[in-house]
NUVOLO-643052 format. One record per atom (N, C-alpha, C): x, y, z; atom name; residue in one letter. Coordinates in nm, 4 decimals, m for minus. Atoms other than C-alpha are relative to their C-alpha. Layout:
R; u; v; w; a; r
R; X; Y; Z; CA; a
...
This chain:
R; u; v; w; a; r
R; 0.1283; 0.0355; m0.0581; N; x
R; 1.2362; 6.9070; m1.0425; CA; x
R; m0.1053; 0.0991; m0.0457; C; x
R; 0.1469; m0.1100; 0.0333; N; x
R; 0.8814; 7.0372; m1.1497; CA; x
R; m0.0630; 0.0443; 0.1396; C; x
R; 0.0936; m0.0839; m0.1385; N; x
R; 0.6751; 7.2555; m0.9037; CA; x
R; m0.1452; m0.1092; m0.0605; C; x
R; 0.1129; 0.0431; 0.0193; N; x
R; 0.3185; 7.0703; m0.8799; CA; x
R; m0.1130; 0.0540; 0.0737; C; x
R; 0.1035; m0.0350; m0.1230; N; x
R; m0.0046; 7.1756; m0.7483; CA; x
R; m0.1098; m0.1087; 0.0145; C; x
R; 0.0915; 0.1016; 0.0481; N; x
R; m0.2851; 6.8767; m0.6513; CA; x
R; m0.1467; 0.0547; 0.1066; C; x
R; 0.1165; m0.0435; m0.0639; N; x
R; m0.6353; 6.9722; m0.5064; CA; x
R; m0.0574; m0.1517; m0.0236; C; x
R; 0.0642; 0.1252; 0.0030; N; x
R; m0.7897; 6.6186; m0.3786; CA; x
R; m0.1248; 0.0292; 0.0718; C; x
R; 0.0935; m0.0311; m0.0601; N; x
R; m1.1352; 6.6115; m0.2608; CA; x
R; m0.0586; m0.1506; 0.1068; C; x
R; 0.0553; 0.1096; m0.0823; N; x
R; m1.2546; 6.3781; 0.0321; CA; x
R; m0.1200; m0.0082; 0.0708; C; x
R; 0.1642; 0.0178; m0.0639; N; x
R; m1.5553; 6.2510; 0.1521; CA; x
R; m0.0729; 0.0575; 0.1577; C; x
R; 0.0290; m0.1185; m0.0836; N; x
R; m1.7169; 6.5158; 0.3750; CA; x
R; 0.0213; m0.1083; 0.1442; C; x
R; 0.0073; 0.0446; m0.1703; N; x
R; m1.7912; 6.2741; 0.6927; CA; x
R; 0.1111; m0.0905; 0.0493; C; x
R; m0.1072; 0.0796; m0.0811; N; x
R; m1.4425; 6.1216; 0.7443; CA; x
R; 0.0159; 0.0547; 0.1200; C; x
R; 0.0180; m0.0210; m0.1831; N; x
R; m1.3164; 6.1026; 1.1019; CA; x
R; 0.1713; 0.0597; m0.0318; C; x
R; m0.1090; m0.0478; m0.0445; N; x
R; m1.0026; 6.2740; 1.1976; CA; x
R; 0.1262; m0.0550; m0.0486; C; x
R; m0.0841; 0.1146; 0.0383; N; x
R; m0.8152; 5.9828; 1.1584; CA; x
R; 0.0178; m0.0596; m0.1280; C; x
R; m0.0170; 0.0251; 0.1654; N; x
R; m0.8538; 5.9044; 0.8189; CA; x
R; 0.0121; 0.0673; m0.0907; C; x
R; m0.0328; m0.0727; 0.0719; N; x
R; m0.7872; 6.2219; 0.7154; CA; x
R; 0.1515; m0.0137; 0.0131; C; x
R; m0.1388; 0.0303; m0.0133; N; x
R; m0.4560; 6.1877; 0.8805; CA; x
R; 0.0402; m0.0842; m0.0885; C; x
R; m0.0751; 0.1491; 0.0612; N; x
R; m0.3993; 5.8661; 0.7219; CA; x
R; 0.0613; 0.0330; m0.1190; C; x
R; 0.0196; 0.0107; 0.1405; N; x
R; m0.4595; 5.9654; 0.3878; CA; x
R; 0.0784; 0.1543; m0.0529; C; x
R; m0.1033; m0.1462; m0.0094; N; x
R; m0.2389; 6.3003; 0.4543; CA; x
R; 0.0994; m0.0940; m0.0293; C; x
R; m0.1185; 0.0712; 0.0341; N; x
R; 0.0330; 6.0691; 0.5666; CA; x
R; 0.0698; m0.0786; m0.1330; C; x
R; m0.0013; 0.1196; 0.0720; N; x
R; m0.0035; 5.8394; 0.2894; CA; x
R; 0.0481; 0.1378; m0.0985; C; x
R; 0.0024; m0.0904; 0.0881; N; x
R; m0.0123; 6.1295; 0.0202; CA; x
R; 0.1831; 0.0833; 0.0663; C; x
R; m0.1191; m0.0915; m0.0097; N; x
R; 0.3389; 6.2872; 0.2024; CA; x
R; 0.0986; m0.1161; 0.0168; C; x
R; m0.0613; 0.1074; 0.0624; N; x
R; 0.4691; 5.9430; 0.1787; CA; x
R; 0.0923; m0.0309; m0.1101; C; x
R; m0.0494; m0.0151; 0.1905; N; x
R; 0.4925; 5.9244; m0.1713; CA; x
R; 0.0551; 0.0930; m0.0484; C; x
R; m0.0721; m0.1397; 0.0322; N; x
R; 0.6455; 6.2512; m0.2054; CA; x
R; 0.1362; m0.0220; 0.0126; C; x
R; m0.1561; 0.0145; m0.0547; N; x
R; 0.9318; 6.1597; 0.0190; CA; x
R; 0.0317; m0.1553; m0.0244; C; x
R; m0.0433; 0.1528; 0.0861; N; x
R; 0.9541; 5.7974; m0.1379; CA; x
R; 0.0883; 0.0529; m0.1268; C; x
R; m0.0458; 0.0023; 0.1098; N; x
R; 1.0196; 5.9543; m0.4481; CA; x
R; 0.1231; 0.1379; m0.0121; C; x
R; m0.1010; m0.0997; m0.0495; N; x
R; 1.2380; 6.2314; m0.3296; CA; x
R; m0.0209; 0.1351; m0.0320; C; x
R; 0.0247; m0.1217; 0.0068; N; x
R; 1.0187; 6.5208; m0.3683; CA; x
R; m0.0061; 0.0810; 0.1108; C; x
R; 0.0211; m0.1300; m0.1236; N; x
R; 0.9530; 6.7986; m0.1390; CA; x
R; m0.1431; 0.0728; 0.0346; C; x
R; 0.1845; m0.0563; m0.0335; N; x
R; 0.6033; 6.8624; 0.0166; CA; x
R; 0.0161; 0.1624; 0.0654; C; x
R; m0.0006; m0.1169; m0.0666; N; x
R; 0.5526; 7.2490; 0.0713; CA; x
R; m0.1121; 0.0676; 0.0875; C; x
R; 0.1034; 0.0077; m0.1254; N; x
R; 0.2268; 7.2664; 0.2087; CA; x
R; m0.1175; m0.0523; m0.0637; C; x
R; 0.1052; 0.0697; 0.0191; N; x
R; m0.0823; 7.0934; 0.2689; CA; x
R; m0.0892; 0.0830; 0.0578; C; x
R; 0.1538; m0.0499; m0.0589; N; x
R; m0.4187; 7.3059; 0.3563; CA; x
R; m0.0890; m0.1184; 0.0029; C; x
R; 0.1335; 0.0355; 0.0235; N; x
R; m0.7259; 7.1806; 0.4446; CA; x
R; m0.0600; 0.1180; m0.0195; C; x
R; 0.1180; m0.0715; 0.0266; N; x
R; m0.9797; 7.4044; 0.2774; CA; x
R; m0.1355; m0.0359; 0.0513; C; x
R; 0.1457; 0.0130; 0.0288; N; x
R; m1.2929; 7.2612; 0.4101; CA; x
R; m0.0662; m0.1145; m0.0152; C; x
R; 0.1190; 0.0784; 0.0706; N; x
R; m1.6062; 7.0971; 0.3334; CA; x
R; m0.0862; 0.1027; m0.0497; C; x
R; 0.1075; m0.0503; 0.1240; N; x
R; m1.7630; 7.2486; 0.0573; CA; x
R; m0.0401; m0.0294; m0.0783; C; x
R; 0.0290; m0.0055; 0.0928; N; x
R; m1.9963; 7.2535; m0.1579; CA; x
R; m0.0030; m0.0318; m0.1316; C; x
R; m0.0103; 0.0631; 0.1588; N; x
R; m1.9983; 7.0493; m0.4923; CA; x
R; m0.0599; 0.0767; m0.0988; C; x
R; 0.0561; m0.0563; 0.1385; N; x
R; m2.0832; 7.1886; m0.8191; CA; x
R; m0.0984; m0.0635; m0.0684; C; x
R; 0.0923; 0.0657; m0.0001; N; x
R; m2.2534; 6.8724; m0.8665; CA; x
R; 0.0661; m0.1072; 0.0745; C; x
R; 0.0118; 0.0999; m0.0786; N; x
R; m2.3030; 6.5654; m0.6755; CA; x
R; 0.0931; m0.1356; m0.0465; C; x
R; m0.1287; 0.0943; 0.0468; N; x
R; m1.9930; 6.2983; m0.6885; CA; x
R; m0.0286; m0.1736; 0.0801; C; x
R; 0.0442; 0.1311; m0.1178; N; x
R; m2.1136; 5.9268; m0.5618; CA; x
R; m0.0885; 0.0457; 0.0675; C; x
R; 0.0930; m0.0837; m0.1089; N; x
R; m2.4128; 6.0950; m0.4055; CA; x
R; 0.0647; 0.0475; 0.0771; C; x
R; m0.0178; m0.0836; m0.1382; N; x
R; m2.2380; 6.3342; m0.2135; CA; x
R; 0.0058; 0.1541; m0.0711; C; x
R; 0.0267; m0.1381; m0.0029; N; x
R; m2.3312; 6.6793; m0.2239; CA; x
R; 0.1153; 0.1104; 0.0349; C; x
R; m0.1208; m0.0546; m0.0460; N; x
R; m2.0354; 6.7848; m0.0399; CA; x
R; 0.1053; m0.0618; 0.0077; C; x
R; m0.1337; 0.0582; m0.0153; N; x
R; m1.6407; 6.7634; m0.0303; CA; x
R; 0.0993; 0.0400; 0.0897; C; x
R; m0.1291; m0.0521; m0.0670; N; x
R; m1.3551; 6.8133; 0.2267; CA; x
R; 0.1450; 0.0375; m0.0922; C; x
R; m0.1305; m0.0181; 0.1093; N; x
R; m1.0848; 7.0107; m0.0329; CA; x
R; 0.1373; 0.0131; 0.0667; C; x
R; m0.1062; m0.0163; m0.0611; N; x
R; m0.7112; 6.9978; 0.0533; CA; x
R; 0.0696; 0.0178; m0.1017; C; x
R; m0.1012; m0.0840; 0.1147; N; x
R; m0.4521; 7.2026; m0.1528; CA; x
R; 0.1644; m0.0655; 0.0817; C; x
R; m0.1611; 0.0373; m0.0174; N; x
R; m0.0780; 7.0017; m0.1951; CA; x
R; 0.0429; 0.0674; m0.0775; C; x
R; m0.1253; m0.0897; 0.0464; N; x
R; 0.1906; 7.2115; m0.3271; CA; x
R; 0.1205; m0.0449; 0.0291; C; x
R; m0.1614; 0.0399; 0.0318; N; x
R; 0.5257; 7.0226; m0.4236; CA; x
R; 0.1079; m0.0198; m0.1068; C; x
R; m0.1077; 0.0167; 0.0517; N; x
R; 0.8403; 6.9543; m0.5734; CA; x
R; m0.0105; m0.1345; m0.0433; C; x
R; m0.0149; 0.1952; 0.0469; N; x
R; 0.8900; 6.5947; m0.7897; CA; x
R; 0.0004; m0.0143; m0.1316; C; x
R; m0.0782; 0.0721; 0.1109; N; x
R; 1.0166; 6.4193; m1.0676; CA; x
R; m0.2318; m0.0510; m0.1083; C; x
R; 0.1456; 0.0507; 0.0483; N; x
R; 0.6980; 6.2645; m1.3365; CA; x
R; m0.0963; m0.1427; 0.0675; C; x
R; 0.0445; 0.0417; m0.0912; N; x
R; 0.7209; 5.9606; m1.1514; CA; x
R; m0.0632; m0.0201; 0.1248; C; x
R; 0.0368; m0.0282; m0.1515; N; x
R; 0.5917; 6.0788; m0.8153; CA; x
R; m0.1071; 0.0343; m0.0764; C; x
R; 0.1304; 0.0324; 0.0264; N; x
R; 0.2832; 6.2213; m1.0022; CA; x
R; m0.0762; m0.0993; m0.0376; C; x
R; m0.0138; 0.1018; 0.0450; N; x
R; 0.2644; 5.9347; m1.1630; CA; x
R; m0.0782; m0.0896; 0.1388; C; x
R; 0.0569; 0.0906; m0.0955; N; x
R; 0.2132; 5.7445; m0.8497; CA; x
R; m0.0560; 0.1037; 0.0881; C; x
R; 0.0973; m0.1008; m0.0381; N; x
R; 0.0558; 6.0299; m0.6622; CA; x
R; m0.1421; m0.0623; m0.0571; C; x
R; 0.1779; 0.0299; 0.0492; N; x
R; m0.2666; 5.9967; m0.8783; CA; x
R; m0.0395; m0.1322; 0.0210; C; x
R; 0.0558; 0.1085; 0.0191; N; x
R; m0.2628; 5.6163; m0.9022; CA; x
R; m0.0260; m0.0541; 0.1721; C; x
R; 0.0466; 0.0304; m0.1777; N; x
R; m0.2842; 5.6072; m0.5140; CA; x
R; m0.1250; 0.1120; 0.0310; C; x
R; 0.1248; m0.0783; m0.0468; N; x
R; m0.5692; 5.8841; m0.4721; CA; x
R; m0.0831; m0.0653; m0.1287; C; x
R; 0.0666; 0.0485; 0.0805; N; x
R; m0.7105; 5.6777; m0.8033; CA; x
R; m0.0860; m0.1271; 0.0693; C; x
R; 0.0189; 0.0982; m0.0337; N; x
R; m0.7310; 5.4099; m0.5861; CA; x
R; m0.0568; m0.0475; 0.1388; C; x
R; 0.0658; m0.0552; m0.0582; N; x
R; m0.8592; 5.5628; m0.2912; CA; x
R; m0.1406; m0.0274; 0.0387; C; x
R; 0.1081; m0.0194; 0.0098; N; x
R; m1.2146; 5.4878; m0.2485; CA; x
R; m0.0604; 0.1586; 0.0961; C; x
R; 0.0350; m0.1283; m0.0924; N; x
R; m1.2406; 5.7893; 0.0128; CA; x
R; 0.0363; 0.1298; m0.0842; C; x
R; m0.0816; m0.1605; 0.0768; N; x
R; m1.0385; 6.0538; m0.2296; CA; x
R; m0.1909; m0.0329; m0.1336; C; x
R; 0.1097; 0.0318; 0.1049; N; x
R; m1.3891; 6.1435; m0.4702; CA; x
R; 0.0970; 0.1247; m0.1410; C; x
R; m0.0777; m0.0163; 0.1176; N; x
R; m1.1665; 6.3605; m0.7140; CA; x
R; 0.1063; 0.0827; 0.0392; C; x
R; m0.1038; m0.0748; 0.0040; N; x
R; m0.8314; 6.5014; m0.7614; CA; x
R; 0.0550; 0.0417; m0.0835; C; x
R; m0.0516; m0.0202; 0.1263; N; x
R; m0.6368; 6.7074; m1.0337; CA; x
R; 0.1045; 0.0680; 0.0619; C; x
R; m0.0979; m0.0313; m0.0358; N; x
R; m0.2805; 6.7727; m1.0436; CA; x
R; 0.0251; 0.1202; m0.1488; C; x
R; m0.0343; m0.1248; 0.1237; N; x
R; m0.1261; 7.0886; m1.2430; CA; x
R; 0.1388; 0.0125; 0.0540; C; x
R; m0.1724; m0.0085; m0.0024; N; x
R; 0.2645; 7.1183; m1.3200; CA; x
R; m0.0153; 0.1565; m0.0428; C; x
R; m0.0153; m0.1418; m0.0425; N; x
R; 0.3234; 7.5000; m1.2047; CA; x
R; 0.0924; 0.0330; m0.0292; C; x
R; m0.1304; m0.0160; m0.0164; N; x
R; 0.6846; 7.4811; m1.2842; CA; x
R; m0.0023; 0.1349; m0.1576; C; x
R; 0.0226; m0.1465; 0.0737; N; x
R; 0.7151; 7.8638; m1.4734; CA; x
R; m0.0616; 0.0872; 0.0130; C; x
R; 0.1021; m0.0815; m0.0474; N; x
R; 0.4396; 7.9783; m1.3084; CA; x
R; 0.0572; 0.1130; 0.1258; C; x
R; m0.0321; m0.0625; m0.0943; N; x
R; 0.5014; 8.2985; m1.1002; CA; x
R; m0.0669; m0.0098; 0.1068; C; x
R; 0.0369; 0.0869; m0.1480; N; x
R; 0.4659; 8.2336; m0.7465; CA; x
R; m0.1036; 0.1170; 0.0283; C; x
R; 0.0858; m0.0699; m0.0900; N; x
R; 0.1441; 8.3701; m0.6163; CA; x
R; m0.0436; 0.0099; 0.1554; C; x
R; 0.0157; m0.0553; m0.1173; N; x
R; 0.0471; 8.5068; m0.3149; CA; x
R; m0.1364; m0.1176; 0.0479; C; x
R; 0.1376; 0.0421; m0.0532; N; x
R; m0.2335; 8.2888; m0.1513; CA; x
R; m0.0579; 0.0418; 0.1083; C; x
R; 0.0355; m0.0913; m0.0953; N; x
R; m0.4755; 8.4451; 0.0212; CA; x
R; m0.0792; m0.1106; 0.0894; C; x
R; 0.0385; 0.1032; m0.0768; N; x
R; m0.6042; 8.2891; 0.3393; CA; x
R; m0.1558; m0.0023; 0.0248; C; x
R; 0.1068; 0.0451; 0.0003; N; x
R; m0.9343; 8.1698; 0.3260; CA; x
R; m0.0968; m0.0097; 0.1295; C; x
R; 0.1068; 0.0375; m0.0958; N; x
R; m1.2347; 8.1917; 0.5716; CA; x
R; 0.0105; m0.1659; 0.0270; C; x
R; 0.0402; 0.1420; m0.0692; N; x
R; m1.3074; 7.8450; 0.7501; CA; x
R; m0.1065; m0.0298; m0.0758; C; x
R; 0.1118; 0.0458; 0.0802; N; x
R; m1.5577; 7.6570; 0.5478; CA; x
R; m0.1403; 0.0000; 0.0884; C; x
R; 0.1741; 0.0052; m0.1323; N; x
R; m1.8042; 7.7221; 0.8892; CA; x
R; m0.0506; 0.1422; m0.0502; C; x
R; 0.0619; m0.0826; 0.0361; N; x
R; m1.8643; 8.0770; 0.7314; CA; x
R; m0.1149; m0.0642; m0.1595; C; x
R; 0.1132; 0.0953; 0.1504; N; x
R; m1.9996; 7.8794; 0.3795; CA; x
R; m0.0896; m0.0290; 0.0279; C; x
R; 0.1026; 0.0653; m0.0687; N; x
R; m2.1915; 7.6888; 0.5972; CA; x
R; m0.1209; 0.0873; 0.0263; C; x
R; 0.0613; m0.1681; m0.0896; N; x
R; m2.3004; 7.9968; 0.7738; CA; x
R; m0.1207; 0.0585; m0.1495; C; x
R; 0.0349; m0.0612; 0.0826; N; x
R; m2.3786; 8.1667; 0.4382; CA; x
R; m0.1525; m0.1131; m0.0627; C; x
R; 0.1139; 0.0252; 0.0389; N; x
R; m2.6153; 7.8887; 0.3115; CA; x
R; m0.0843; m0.0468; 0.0885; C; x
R; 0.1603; 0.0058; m0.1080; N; x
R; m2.8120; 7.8217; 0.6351; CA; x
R; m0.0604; 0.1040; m0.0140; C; x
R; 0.0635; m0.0981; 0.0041; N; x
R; m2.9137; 8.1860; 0.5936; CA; x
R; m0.0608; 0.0068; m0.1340; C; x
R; 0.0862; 0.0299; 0.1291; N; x
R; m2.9893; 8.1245; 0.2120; CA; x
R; m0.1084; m0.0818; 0.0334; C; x
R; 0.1034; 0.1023; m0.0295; N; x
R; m3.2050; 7.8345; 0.3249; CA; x
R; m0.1115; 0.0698; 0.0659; C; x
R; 0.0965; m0.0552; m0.0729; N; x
R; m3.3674; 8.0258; 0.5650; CA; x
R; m0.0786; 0.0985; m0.0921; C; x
R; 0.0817; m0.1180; 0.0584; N; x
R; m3.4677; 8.3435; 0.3183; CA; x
R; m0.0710; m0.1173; m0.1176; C; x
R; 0.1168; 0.0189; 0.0774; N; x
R; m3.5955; 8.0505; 0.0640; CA; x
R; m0.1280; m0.0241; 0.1143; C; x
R; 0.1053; 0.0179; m0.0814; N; x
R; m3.8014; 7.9278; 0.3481; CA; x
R; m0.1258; 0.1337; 0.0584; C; x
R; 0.1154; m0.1325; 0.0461; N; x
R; m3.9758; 8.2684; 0.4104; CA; x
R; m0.0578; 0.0640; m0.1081; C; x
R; 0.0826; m0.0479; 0.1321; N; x
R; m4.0040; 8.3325; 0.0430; CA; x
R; m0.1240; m0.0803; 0.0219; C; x
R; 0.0764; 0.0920; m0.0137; N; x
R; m4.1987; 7.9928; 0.0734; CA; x
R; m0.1191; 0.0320; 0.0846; C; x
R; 0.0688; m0.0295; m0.1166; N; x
R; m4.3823; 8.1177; 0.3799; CA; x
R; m0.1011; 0.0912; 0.0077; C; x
R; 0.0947; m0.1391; 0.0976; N; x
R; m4.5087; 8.4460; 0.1915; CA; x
R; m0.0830; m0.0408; m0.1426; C; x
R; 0.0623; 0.0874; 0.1179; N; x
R; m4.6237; 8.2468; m0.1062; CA; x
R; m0.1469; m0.0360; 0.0499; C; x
């Protein structure tokens, strides 16, 4: 079995429930195909690099598993098919030394960080 890593990005204003869904659905296919899901984060809603379907922002979630080519295989063609998943990329890790992941602030500090950007352009603006 290959090690895999997949970072999918979802549309910032889903509801609770359709994140679930689309969890379930995604650990589904894992254990359909007889891989091994090791963990799922949610990272968030952050920040786009650029704008995907008009959306400015994305909810990121980091999968990390075990599976054959087939399971990516159908992995992608189900978050392809997705209209809620706006992008995902998978990377075969298998050789890769296992890193340490470090645990990440809550995406409410990001937030945090550019309401206060917003605010200092708005006083640049204000001094102008």
């Amino acid at each position: 079995m290959r090690k895999y890593e997949t970072i999918f990005i979802l549309q910032p204003e889903l509801g609770e429930d359709e994140i679930k869904s689309i969890s379930a659905k995604v650990q589904e296919v894992i254990s359909s195909y007889n891989g091994e899901c090791f963990r799922l984060d949610d990272w968030g809603v952050r920040k786009l690099a650029y704008p995907i379907r008009k959306f400015a922002r994305g909810r990121y979630y980091y999968l990390r598993f075990d599976g054959g080519a087939e399971l990516i295989a159908e992995l992608e063609r189900r978050l392809r098919l997705n209209e809620k998943v706006l992008r995902y990329q998978s990377v075969n890790i298998t050789g890769e030394p296992e890193k340490a992941v470090e645990k990440k602030a809550p995406a409410v500090e990001a937030e945090a960080v550019e309401a206060v950007e917003e605010a200092a352009g708005t006083v640049e603006a204000a001094n102008e």
